[in-house]
Structures are given as structure tokens and as C-alpha cells.
C-alpha positions in Angstrom: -15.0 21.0 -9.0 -15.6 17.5 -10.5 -18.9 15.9 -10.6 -18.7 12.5 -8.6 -21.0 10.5 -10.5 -20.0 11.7 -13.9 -16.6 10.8 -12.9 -17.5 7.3 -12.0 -19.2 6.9 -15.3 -16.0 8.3 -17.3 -13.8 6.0 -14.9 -16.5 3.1 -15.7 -16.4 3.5 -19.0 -12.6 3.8 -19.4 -12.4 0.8 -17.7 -14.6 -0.8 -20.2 -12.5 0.1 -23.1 -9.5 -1.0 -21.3 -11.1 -4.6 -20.9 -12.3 -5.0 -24.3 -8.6 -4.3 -26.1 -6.8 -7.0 -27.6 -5.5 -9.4 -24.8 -1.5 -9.0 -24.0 0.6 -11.7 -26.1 2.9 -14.5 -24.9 6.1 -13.1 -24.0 9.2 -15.6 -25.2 12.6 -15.3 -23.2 15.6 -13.3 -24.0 18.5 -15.4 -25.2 20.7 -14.6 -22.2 18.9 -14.9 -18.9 19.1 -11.2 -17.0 20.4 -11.4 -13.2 18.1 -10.0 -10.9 17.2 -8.9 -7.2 14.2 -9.8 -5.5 11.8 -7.4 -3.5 12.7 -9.7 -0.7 16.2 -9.4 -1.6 16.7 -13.3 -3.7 19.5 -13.2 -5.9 18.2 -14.7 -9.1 21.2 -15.3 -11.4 20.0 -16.0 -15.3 22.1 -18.7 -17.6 23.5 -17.1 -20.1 23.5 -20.4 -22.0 20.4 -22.1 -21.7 17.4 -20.1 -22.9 14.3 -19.9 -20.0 16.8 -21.1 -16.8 17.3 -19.4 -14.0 19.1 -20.0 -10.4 17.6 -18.4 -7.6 20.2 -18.4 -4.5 19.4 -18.8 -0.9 19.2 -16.7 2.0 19.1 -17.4 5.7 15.9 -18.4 6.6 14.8 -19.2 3.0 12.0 -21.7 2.8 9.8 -23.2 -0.3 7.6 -20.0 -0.4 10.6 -17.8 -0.6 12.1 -19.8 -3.3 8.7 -20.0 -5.6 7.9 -16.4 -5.0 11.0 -15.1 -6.1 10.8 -17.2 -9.3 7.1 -15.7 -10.0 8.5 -12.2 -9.6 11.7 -12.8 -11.7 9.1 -14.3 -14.5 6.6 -11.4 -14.0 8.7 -8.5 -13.5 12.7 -9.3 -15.3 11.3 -11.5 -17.7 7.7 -9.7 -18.3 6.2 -13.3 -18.8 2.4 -13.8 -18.4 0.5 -15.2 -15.4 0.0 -18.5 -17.2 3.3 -19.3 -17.8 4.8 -22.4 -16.0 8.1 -22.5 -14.1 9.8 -25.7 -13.3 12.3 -26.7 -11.0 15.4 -27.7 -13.8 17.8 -28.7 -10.1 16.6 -28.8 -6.8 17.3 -27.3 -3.7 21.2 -28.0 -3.4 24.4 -26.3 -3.9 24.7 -23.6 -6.3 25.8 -24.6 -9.9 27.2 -20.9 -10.3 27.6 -19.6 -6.6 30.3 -21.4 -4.5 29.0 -22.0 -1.4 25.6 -21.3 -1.6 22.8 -23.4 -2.0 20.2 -22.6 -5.0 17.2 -24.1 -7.1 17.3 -23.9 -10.7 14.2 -23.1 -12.7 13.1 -22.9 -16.3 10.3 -21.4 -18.3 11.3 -23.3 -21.1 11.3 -27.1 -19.8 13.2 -29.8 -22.2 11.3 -33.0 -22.7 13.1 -34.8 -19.5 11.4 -32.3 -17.3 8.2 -32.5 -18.8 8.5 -36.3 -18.2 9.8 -35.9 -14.7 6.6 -33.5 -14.7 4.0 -35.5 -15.8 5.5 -38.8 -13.2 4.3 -36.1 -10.9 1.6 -37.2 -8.4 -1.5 -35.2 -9.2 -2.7 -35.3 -5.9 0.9 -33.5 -4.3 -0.5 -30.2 -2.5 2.9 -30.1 -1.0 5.2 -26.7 -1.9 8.3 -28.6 -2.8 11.9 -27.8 -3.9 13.5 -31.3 -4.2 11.9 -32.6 -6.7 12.9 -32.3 -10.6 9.8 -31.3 -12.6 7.7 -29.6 -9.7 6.2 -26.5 -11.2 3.4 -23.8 -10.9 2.2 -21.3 -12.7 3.8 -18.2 -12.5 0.8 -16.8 -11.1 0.5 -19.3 -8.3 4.4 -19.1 -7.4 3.9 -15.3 -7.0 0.7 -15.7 -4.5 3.4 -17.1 -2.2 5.0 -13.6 -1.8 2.2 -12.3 -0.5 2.2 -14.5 2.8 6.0 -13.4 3.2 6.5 -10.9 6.1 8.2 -7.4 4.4 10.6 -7.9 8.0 13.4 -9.7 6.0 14.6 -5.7 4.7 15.6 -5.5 8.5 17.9 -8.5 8.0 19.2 -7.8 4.6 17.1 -7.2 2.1 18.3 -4.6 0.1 
């Protein structure tokens, strides 16, 4: 049988070690973009031309938290990106430049110096989620907090 306390101790210490190791490095994007789906069931459809852009494709029922969370998860988890790293809407919500039919937002992690302009004209004091506007962005961390207030329901009506 396992001591308790020594075990917290050897847990403690482990976790210690862990936290003093060299801290992860920036991650840079793959050349071609890698199509994904969501854990809420977003298609996210990578450019294959520009590096760091990304369309993320609408379902019923979509709103602004849908769309931001499934551009933090595509960052975190298909692109491996850290929590620090900023998306920006590249195209706002509007038809799909690669989906017929469909409405879409296109995103970057790699923003040109037009969308760090149309970032920067940005008001500061904007606490409003939005998808219209060229140049919105948060960090990846922030846009993924969003799936967290998402009900896991939407399997029922299509996720996977």
C-alpha cells in the first residue's frame, strides 16, 4: 500500500520540476493551413495559400462565441500555437470565400500590416465580442474561454 503523504510529497516535488523546465517555445504555422473539426462540430477550413489564415464555417445557431472558440481551439489544438498568440478576424462574418453557400469568418495568426492598422483604429474601450469588424482579435487564450460557456447540447443537433 502507498503512503499518502509521501505520495503527496513525490507528486509535489514532480510538480516542482515540471515548473522549473525550460518554458515551451513559439510555435510558427505550417505552410499549408490543416482543415479541421471542432469539438462543437465548426468546420475550420485552412488556406492553403496564405500562411496563418483560416475560415471557420457557420452552423445553425452559430453566434460570436461559437465563432472565437472554435478559432482558439483550431490555434491550440491543429495548429499547437501558444496561449498568447493573437488571432484576427482577416473577413468578417459573411459568405464563405471557399464554401458556396455558407457564411464564414476568416482569421489569421499571422496578421499583414492592413490588419494591424485596422487593429490598432480599434476602440480600446470595445468589450463587445464581435465578428464584423476587420482587425478584431484576442488572444488565443481568451477566444478559447468562450468554449467553456458553450452548452455540449449542439452534439444532439449535429455535432459530430
Amino acid at each position: 500500500m502507498i503512503n499518502k503523504p509521501r505520495l503527496f510529497v513525490l507528486m509535489s516535488a514532480l510538480a516542482v520540476m515540471v515548473a522549473c523546465g525550460p518554458p515551451p517555445t513559439p510555435v510558427d504555422p505550417p505552410g499549408v493551413m490543416p482543415n479541421y473539426r471542432t469539438f462543437l462540430g465548426n468546420h475550420i477550413l485552412g488556406d492553403a495559400i496564405v500562411p496563418g489564415q483560416f475560415e471557420v464555417i457557420k452552423r445553425a445557431g452559430d453566434t460570436s462565441s461559437h465563432y472565437w472558440c472554435a478559432a482558439g481551439e483550431y490555434v491550440d489544438r491543429a495548429l499547437g500555437m501558444l496561449p498568447n498568440r493573437r488571432i484576427y478576424i482577416v473577413k468578417p462574418n459573411g459568405p464563405s470565400v471557399r464554401r458556396p453557400g455558407s457564411k464564414s469568418i476568416v482569421f489569421t495568426v499571422v496578421p499583414d500590416e492592413d490588419i494591424l492598422a485596422a487593429a490598432d483604429a480599434r476602440p480600446e474601450s470595445d468589450y463587445s465580442l464581435s465578428i464584423s469588424d476587420v482587425g478584431e482579435n484576442y488572444l488565443m487564450a481568451h477566444a478559447r474561454q468562450y468554449c467553456e460557456t458553450l452548452p455540449a447540447i449542439v452534439f444532439a443537433i449535429g455535432g459530430f
